[in-house]
N, C-alpha and C positions, 0 to 999 in steps of 0.2 A: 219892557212890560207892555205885552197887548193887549188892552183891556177889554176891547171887543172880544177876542180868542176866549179870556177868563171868563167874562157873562154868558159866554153862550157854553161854553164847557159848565159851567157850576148850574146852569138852566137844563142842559141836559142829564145833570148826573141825577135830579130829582124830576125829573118827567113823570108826568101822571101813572100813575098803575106799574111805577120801576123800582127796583131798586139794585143795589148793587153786593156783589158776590166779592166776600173777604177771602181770597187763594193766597194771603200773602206770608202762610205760616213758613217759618224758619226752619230749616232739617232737621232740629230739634223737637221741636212742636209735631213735625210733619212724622217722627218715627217713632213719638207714643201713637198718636192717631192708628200709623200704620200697624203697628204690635198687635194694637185691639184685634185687627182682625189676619193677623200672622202674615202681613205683607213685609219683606225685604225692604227698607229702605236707600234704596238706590235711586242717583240722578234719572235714572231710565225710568224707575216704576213711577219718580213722582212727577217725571212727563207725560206717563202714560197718562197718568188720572188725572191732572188738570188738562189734561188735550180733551179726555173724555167729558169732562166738565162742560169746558169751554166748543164741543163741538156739536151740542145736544140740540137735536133740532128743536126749532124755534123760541130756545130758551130768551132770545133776544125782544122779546116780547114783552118780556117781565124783568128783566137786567135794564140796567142803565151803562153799567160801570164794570170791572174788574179789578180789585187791587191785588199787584202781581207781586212775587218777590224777585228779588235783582237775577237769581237763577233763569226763572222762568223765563222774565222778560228775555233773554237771549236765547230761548229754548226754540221748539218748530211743532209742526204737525206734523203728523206720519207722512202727509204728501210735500213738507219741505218749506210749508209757509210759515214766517215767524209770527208768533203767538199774536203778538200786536199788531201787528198785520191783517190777521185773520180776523180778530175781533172789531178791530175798525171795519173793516169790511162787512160785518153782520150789523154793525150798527151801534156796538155795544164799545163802550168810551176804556183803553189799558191805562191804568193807574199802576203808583208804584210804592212802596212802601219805602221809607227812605230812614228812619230811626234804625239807631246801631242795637236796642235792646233797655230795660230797664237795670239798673246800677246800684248797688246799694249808697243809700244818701252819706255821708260823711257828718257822723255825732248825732244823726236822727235812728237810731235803730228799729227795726220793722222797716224802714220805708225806703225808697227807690225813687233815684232820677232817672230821666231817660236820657240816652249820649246820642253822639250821634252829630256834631253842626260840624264839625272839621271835613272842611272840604264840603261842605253841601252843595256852595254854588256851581262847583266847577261838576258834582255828580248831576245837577239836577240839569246844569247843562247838555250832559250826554244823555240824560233819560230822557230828555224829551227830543233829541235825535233820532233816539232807538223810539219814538213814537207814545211815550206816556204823556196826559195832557193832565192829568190829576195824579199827588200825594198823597203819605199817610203818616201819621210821627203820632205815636200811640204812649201815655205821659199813663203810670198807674198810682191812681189812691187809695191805698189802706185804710180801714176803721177798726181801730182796738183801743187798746187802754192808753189814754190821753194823746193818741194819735187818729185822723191826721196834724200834723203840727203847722202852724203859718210857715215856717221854713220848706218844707216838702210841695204843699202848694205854692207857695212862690218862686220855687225853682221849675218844678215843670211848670208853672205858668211862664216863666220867660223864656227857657229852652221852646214851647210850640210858639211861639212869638217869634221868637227870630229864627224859626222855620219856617213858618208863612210867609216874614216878609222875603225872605230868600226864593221863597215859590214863587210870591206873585212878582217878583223883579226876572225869575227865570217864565214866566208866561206859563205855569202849571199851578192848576187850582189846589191851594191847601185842603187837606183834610186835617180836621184838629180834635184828637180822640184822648179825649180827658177821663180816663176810665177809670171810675169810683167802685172798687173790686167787689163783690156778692159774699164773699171768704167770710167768714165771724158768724157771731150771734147777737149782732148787731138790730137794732128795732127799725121799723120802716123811718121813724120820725129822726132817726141817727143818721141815718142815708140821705136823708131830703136837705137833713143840716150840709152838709160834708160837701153836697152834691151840688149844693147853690154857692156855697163859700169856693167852692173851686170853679164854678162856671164863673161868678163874678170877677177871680183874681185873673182867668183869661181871658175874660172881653176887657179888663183893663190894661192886663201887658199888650193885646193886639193892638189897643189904642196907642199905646207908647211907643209902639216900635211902627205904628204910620199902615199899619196892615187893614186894609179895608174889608169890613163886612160884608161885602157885598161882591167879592168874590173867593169868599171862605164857604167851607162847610161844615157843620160842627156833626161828630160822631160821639154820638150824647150816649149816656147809660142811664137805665131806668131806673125811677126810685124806685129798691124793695128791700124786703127783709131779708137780712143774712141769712144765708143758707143753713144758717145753724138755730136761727131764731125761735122759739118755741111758738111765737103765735106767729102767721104768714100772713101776710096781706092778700087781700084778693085781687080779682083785673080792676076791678071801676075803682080799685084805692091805689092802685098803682099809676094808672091811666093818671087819674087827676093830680094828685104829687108831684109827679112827672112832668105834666105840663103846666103846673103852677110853678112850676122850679123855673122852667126857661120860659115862662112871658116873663118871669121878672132880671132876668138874666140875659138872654139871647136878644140882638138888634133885631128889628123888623126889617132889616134893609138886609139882612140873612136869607141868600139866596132858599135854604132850608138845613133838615133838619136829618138825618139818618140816626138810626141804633141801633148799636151792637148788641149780641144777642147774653153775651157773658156767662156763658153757663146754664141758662136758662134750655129747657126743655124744649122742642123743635115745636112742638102745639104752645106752649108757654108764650115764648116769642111771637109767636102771630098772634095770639088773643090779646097779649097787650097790645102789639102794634094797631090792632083792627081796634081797639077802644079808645085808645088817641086819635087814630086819624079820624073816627068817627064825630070825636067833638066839633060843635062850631064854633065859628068865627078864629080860629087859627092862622096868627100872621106870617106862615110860612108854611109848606110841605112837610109832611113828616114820613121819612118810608123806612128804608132796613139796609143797612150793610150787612150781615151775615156773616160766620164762618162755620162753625160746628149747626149751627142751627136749619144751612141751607145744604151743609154736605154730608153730615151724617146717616143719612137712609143710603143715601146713593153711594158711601163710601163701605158698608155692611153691605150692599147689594153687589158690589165689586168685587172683593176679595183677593182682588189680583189677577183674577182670572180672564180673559182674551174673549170669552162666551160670556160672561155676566157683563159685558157691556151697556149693552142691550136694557137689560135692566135696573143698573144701575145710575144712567139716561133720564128712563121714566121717572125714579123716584128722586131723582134730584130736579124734573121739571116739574114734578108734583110740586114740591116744599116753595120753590120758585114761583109760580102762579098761584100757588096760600098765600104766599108772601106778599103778591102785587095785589091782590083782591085784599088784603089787608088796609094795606098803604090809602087802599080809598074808603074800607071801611065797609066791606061788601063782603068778607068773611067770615063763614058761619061753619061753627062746628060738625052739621050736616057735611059737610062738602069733603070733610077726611074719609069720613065713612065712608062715600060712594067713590071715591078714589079707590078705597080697600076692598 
């Protein structure tokens, strides 16, 4: 375990005005995406388009990180460099996504554990050969009727537990994504319940299993209302929810803090992100992991096509520096427009 390596890895994944880009969808995930816009889902097209992603000039500006999937990370660039390669070299940190998938839980119906620890140490061994210096073990919570149950949070709270410690004895910084799902018609004040009860049961397993704060990252989701909810919250009631959840939750010795974007609308996600970080006195960094939120324009600007690169590029460095001007709080609705 190097712990100088870990500090300064988990110091760089939240660097001022960064954040980091989630590529780590499954071929699964990755061939509705692709449907949407009539792309073939082959290993070749979804090289194409994270090469295009990851080769977008000066995105590295606004990136911190990349969380890769096991494919990619052994994939190349059109001129023969491996991904992780390429990306250390721009500056920007290859992560890897190491959970095997969410599981249906056993006697808890609705809910899901996440798999995934068999063999982690010996994989996480070779990924950080193959050059990943940061993880990702992504644990989902349901809110419906009389769920979530303490059984479901307790098990993905000890499954990301002894992930972490498996990371931080392999020298690769945990990411720990406790994702309290947007799905229902659930109330904001249901969300905030759900959402602290499950941060609290994993800053406790990470204590038990000797996993330090302080080269973890947590990939938090934001308190809102179910997507189904008749009345919606707004940003400054999400904002403050959100971050009343994890002062009371989150260590201060937490290098910081990312958010997944979950559904939420590509303008959604930066106005809440830009009204968090705008608050003061915050005892840690708050910025954005991403996926649909950072890739969706530039994936509609794509289409598969060899000439919509080009543009495809722009609008994904666009959502990227909304995103870093967020993280410090300097994002203002103006600034879509004149992009458009």
């Amino acid at each position: 375990m190097d712990t100088a390596l870990l500090s300064k890895t988990a110091a760089a994944m939240v660097a001022k005005g960064k954040g980091i880009l989630a590529a780590d969808e499954s071929s699964g995930t990755c061939e509705t995406r692709f449907k949407s816009v009539n792309v073939e889902c082959t290993e070749e097209n979804r090289r194409t388009y994270r090469g295009l992603l990851f080769t977008t000039p000066g995105v590295e500006q606004h990136l911190s990180g990349v969380i890769l999937f096991d494919e990619t990370l052994r994939q190349k660039t059109n001129d023969g460099v491996p991904f992780a390669e390429y990306l250390k070299k721009k500056g920007i940190i290859p992560g890897i996504k190491v959970d095997a998938g969410a599981k249906n839980l056993p006697l808890c119906p609705g809910e899901k554990v996440t798999e995934g620890l068999d063999n982690l140490p010996k994989r996480l061994e070779e990924y950080f050969k193959l050059g990943a210096r940061f993880a990702k073990w992504r644990a989902v919570i349901t809110i419906g009727k009389d769920i979530p149950t303490h059984t479901c949070i307790y098990a993905n709270a000890h499954a990301l537990a002894r992930y972490a410690a498996a990371c931080h004895e392999a020298s690769i910084v945990p990411i720990i994504e406790p994702e309290v799902l947007l799905d229902g018609d659930h109330t904001i004040e249901r969300c905030e319940e759900a959402t602290e009860a499950t941060l609290r049961a994993c800053y406790a397993a990470l204590a038990a299993y000797n996993a330090a704060p302080e080269y973890t990252i947590l990939k938090a989701s934001m308190v809102v209302s179910g997507k189904h909810c008749a009345k919606q919250a707004g940003v400054d009631e999400v904002a403050e929810r959100t971050v009343r959840v994890l002062k009371r939750t989150v260590p201060a010795a937490q290098p910081g803090v990312v958010f997944l974007s979950g559904g939420q609308s590509d303008e959604s996600a930066t106005a809440h992100l830009n009204a968090m970080a705008s608050m003061k006195g915050l005892p840690w960094p708050l910025t954005f992991s991403y996926s649909r939120a950072l890739q969706n324009p530039a994936l509609k600007a794509w289409k598969g096509q060899a000439g919509n690169i080009g543009a495809a590029q722009k609008a994904f460095y666009h959502r990227a520096h909304m995103n870093g001007l967020a993280a410090q709080g300097k994002w203002r609705a103006e600034l879509e427009k004149q992009a458009a």
